[in-house]
PAVOBA-837642 format. One record per residue (C-alpha): x, y, z; residue in three letters; residue number from 1. Coordinates in nm, 2 decimals. Layout:
N
[rec [X Y Z] 'ALA' NUM]
...
This chain:
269
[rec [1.28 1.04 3.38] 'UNK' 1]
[rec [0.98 0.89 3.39] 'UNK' 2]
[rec [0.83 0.52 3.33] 'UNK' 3]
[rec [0.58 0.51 3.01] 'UNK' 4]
[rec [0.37 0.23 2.74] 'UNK' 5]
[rec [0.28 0.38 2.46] 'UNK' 6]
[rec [-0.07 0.30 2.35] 'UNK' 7]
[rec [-0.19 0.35 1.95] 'UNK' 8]
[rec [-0.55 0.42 1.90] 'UNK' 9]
[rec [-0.56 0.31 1.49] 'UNK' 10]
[rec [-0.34 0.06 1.30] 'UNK' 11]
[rec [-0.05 0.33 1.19] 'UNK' 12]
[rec [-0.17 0.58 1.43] 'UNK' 13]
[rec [0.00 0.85 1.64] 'UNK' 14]
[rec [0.16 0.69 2.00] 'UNK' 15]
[rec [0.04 0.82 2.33] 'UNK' 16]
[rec [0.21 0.78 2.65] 'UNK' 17]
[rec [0.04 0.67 2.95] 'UNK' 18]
[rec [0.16 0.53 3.27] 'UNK' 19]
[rec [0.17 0.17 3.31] 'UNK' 20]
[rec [-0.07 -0.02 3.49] 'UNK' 21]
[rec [-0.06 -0.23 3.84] 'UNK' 22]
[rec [-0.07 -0.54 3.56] 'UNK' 23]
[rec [0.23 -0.62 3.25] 'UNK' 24]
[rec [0.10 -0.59 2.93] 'UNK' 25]
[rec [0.21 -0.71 2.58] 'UNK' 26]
[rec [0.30 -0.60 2.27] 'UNK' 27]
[rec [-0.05 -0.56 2.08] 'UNK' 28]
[rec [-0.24 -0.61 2.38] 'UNK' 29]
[rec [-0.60 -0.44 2.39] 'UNK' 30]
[rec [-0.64 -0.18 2.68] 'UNK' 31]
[rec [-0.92 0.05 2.79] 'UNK' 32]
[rec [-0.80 0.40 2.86] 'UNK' 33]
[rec [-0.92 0.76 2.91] 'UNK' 34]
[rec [-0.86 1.02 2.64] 'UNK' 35]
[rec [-1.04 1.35 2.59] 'UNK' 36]
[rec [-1.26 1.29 2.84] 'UNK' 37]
[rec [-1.39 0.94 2.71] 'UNK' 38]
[rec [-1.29 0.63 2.73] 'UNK' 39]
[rec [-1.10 0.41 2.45] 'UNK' 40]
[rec [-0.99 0.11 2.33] 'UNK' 41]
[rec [-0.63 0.09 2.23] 'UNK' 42]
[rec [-0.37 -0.15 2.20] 'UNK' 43]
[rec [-0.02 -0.16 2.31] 'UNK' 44]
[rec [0.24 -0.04 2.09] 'UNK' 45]
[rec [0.51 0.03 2.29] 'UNK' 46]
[rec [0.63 -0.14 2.61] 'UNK' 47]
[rec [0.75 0.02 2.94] 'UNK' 48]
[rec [1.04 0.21 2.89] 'UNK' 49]
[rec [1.19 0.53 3.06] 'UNK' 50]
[rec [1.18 0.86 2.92] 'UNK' 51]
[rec [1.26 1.28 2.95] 'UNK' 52]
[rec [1.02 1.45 3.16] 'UNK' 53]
[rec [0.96 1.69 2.87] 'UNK' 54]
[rec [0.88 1.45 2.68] 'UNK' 55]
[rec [0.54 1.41 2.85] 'UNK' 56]
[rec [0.32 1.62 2.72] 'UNK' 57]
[rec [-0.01 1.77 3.03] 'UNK' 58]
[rec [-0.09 1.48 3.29] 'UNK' 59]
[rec [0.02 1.11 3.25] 'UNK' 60]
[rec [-0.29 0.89 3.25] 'UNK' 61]
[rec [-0.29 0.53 3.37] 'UNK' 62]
[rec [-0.40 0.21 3.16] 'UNK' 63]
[rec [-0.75 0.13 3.28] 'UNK' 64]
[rec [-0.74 -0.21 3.25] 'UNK' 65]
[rec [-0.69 -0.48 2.98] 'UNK' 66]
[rec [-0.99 -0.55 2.74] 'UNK' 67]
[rec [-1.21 -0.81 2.78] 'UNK' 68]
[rec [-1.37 -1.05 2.51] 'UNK' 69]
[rec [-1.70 -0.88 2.55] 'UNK' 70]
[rec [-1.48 -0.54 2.54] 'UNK' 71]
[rec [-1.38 -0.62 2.20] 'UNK' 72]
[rec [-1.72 -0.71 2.11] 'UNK' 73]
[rec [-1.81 -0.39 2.20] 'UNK' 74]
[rec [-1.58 -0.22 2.01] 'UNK' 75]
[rec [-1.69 -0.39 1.71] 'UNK' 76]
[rec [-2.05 -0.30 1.78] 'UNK' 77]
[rec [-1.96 0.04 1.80] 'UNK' 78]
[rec [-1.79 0.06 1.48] 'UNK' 79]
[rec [-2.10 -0.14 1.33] 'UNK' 80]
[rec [-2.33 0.19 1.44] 'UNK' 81]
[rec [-2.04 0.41 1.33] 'UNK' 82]
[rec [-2.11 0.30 1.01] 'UNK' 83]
[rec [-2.48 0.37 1.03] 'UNK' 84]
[rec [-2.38 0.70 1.14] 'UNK' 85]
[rec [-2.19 0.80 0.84] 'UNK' 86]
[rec [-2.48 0.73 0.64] 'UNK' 87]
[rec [-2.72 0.90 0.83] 'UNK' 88]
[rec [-2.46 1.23 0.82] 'UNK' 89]
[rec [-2.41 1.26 0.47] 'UNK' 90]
[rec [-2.76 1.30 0.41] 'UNK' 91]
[rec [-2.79 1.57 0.66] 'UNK' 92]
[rec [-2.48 1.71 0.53] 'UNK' 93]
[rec [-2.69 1.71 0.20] 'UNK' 94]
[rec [-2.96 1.82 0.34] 'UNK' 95]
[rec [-2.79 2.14 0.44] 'UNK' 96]
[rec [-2.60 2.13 0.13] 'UNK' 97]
[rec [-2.28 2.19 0.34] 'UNK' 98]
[rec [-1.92 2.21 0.11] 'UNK' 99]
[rec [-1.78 1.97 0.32] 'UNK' 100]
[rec [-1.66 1.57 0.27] 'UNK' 101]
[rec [-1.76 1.29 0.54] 'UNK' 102]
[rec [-1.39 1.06 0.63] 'UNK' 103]
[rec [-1.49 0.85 0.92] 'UNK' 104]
[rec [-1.73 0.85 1.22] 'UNK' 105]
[rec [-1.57 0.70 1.49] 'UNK' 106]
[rec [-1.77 0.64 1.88] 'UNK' 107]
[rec [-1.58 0.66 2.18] 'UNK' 108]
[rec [-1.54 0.30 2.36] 'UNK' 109]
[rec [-1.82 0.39 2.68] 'UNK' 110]
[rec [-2.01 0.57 2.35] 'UNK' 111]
[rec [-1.99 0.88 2.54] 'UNK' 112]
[rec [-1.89 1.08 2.21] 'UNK' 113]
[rec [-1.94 1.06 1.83] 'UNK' 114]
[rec [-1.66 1.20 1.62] 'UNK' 115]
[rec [-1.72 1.29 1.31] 'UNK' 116]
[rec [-1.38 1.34 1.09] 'UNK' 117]
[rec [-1.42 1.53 0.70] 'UNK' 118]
[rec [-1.23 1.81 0.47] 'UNK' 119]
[rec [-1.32 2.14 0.37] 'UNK' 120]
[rec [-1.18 2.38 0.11] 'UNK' 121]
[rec [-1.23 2.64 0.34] 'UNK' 122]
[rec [-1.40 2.68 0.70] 'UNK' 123]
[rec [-1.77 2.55 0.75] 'UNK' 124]
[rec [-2.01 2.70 0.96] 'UNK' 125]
[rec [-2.16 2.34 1.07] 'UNK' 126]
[rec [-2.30 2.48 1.40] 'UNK' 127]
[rec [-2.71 2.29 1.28] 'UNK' 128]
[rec [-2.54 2.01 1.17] 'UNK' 129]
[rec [-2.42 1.90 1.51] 'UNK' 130]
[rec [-2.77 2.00 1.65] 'UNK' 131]
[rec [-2.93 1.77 1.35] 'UNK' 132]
[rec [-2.67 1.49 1.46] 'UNK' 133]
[rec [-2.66 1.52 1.82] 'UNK' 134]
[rec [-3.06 1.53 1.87] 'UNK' 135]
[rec [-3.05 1.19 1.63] 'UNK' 136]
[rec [-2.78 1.01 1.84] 'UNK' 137]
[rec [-2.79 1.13 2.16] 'UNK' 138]
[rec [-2.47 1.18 2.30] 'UNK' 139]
[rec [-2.17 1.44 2.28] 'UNK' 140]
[rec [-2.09 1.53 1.89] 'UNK' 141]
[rec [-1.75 1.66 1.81] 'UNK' 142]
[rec [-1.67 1.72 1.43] 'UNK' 143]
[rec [-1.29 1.74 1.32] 'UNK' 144]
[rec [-1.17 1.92 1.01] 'UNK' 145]
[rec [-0.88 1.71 0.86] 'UNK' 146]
[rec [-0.65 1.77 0.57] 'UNK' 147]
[rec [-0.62 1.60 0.30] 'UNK' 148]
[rec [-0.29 1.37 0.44] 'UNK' 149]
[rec [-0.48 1.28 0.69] 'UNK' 150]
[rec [-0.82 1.19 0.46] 'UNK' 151]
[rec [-0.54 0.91 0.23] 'UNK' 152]
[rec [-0.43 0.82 0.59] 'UNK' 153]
[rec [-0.80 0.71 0.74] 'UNK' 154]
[rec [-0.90 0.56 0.33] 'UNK' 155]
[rec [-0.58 0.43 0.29] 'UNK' 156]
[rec [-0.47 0.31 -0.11] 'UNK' 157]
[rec [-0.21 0.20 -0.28] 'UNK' 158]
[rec [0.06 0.43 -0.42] 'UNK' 159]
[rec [0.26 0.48 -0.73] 'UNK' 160]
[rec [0.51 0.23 -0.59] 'UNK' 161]
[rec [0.21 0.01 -0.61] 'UNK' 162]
[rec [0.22 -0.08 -0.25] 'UNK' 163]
[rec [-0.06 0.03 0.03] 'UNK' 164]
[rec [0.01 0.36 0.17] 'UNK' 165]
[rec [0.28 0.39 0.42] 'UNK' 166]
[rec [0.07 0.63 0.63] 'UNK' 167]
[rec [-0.20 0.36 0.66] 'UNK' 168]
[rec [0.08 0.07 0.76] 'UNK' 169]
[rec [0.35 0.22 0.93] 'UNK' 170]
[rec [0.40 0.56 0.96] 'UNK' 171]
[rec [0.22 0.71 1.28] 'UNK' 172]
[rec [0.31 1.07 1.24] 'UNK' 173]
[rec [0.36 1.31 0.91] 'UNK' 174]
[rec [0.68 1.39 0.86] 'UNK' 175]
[rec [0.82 1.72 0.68] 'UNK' 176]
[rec [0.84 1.66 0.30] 'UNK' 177]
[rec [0.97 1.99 0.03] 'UNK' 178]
[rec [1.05 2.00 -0.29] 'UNK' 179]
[rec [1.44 2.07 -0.20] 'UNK' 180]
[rec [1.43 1.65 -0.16] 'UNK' 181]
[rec [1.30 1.56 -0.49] 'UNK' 182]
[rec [1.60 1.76 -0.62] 'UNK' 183]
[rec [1.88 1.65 -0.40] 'UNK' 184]
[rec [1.78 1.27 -0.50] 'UNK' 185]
[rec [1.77 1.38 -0.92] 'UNK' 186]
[rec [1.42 1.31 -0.95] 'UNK' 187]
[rec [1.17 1.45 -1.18] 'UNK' 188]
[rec [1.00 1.76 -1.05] 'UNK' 189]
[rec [0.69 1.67 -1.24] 'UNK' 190]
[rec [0.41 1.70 -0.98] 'UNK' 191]
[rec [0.25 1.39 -1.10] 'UNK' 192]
[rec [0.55 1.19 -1.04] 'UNK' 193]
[rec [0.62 1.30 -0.71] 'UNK' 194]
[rec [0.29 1.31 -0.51] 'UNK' 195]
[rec [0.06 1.05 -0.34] 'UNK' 196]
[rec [-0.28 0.98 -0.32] 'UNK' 197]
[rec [-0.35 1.29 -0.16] 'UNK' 198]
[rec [-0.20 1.54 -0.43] 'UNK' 199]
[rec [0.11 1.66 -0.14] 'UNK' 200]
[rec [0.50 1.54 -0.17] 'UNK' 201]
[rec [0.52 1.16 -0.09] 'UNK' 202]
[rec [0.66 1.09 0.22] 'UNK' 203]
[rec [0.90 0.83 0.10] 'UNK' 204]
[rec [1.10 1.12 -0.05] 'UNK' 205]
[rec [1.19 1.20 0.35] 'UNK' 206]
[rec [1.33 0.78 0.41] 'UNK' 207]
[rec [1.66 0.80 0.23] 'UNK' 208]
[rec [1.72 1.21 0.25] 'UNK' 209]
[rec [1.98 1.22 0.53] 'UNK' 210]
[rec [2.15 0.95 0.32] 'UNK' 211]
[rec [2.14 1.24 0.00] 'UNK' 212]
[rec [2.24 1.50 0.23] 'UNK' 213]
[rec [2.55 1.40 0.40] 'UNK' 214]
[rec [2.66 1.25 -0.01] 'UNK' 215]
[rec [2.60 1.59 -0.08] 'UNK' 216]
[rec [2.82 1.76 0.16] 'UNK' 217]
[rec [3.10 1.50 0.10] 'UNK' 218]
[rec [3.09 1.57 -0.27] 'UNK' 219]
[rec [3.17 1.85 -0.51] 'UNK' 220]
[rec [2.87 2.02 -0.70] 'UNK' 221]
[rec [2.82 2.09 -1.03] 'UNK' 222]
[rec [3.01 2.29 -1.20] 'UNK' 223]
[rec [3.30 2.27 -0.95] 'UNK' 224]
[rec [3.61 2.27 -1.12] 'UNK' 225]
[rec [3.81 1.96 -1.02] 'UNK' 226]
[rec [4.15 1.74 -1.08] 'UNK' 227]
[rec [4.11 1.36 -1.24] 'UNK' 228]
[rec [4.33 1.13 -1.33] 'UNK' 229]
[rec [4.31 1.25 -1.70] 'UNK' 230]
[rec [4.36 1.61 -1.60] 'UNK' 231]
[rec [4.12 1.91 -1.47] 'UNK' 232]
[rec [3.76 1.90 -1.54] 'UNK' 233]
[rec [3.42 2.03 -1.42] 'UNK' 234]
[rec [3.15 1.85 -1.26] 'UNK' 235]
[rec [2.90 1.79 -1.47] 'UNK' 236]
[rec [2.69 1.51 -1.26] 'UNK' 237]
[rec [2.63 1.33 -0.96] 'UNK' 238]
[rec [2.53 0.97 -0.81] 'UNK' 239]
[rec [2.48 1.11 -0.48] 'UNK' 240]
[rec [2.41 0.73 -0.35] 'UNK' 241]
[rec [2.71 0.55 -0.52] 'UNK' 242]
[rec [2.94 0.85 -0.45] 'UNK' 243]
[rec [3.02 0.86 -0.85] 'UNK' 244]
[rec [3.11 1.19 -1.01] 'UNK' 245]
[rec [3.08 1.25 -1.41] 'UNK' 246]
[rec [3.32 1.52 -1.49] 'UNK' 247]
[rec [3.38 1.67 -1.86] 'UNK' 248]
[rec [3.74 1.68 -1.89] 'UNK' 249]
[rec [3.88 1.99 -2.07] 'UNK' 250]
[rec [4.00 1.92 -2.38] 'UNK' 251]
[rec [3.83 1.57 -2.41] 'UNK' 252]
[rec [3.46 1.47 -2.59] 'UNK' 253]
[rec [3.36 1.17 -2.36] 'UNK' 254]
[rec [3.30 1.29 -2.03] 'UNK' 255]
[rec [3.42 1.04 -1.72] 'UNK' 256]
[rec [3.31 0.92 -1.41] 'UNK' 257]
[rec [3.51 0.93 -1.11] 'UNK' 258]
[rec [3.46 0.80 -0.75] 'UNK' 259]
[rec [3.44 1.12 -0.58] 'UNK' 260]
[rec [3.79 1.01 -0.34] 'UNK' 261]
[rec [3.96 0.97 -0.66] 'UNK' 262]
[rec [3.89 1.36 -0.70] 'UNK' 263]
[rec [4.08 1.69 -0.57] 'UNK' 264]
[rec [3.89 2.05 -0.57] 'UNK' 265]
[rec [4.09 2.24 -0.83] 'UNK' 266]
[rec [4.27 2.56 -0.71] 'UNK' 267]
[rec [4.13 2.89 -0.83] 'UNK' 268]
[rec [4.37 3.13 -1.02] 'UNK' 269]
């Protein structure tokens, strides 16, 4: 086991582990630490707390130190020249009439790197472009293909729930969406209906699915012949979440709906 904080970089970004520091921190505290080689302003997101080696992933890094009031002023600085530096980007991008779509530009806190985030159909060979960029700013130029999750995450929105994203409020990591959900939870398989601002599976069809799944294996599926009260029967539907059954009775127009423990699996032959 081993003693970690967990530091988050953006407002519903991924968590990093780092060791703690000779100093207690707070929840939502800023720190300065190292990553990829730079340094960076983060704040606390998780507090000290012991976990699996292997859950450690390449050295653990120390907290720096806690940010200052002029740190944070930096920081803000930085972003303002980010800013300028999107600008300045999309018309070399245009320049070069590259297929490719600006996100964010982001600096490193010590300004010892600009990243550049953006989305592609397809590969880009953007090889001048960072010798444009990096003879115009100066420093270290990294440029990071994203997908389209992450472009909703970084513009953020509000989804057909009519709420903001969940990916740009809460939710630090993607989590695995497929179409097998929408069906389990009856919902229409309409694209349109099912997908977020950035045209995949919402990720809310993943919050109640273990909920669906266990329902699932508890109750009979459709078609299952079965025994009711009013005699036997086949399934005919399901409410998965308040465990009720609708089973067409033989012999009877109306078809019934059952609590699936008031049920017995019907014996073959």
């Amino acid at each position: 086991m081993v003693t970690v904080v967990g530091v988050r970089f953006q407002k519903a970004g991924r968590v990093y582990y780092y060791a703690p520091g000779e100093h207690p921190v707070d929840l939502q505290e800023p720190v300065v630490v190292e990553s990829q080689q730079c340094k960076q302003l983060g704040y606390i997101a998780m507090l000290p707390k012991e976990v699996a080696d292997d859950e450690v992933v390449g050295d653990l890094k120390p907290i720096l130190y806690r940010a200052t009031s002029e740190d944070l002023q930096k920081a803000a600085a930085n972003e303002e020249e980010a800013q300028r530096a999107l600008k300045i980007a999309k018309e070399k991008i245009q320049e070069r009439e590259l297929e490719m779509k600006l996100t964010q530009v982001e600096y490193s806190f010590d300004k010892s790197k600009l990243i550049f985030c953006f989305t592609a159909d397809g590969r880009v060979d953007f090889r001048e472009l960072v010798k444009d960029l990096a003879g115009i700013f100066k420093t270290r130029i990294e440029l990071r293909q994203v997908g389209v999750r992450d472009e909703a995450k970084i513009l953020g929105g509000i989804g057909p729930c009519g709420r903001p994203l969940c990916c740009t409020t809460f939710l630090g990591d993607f989590v695995p969406v497929s179409i097998k959900m929408a069906k389990d939870q009856s919902l229409s398989l309409n694209p349109t209906k099912i997908s977020g601002l950035c045209g995949r599976l919402m990720c809310c069809l993943q919050y109640e699915n273990e909920q669906y799944e266990e329902a699932k294996k508890a109750m009979p599926d459709y078609g299952t012949e079965v025994v009711t009260p009013e005699g036997k029967g086949k399934v005919i539907g399901l409410n998965l979440l308040n465990r009720i059954v609708k089973v067409k009775v033989f012999g009877r127009e109306t078809p019934f709906e059952y609590a699936y423990e008031e049920l017995q699996i019907a014996e073959k032959g």
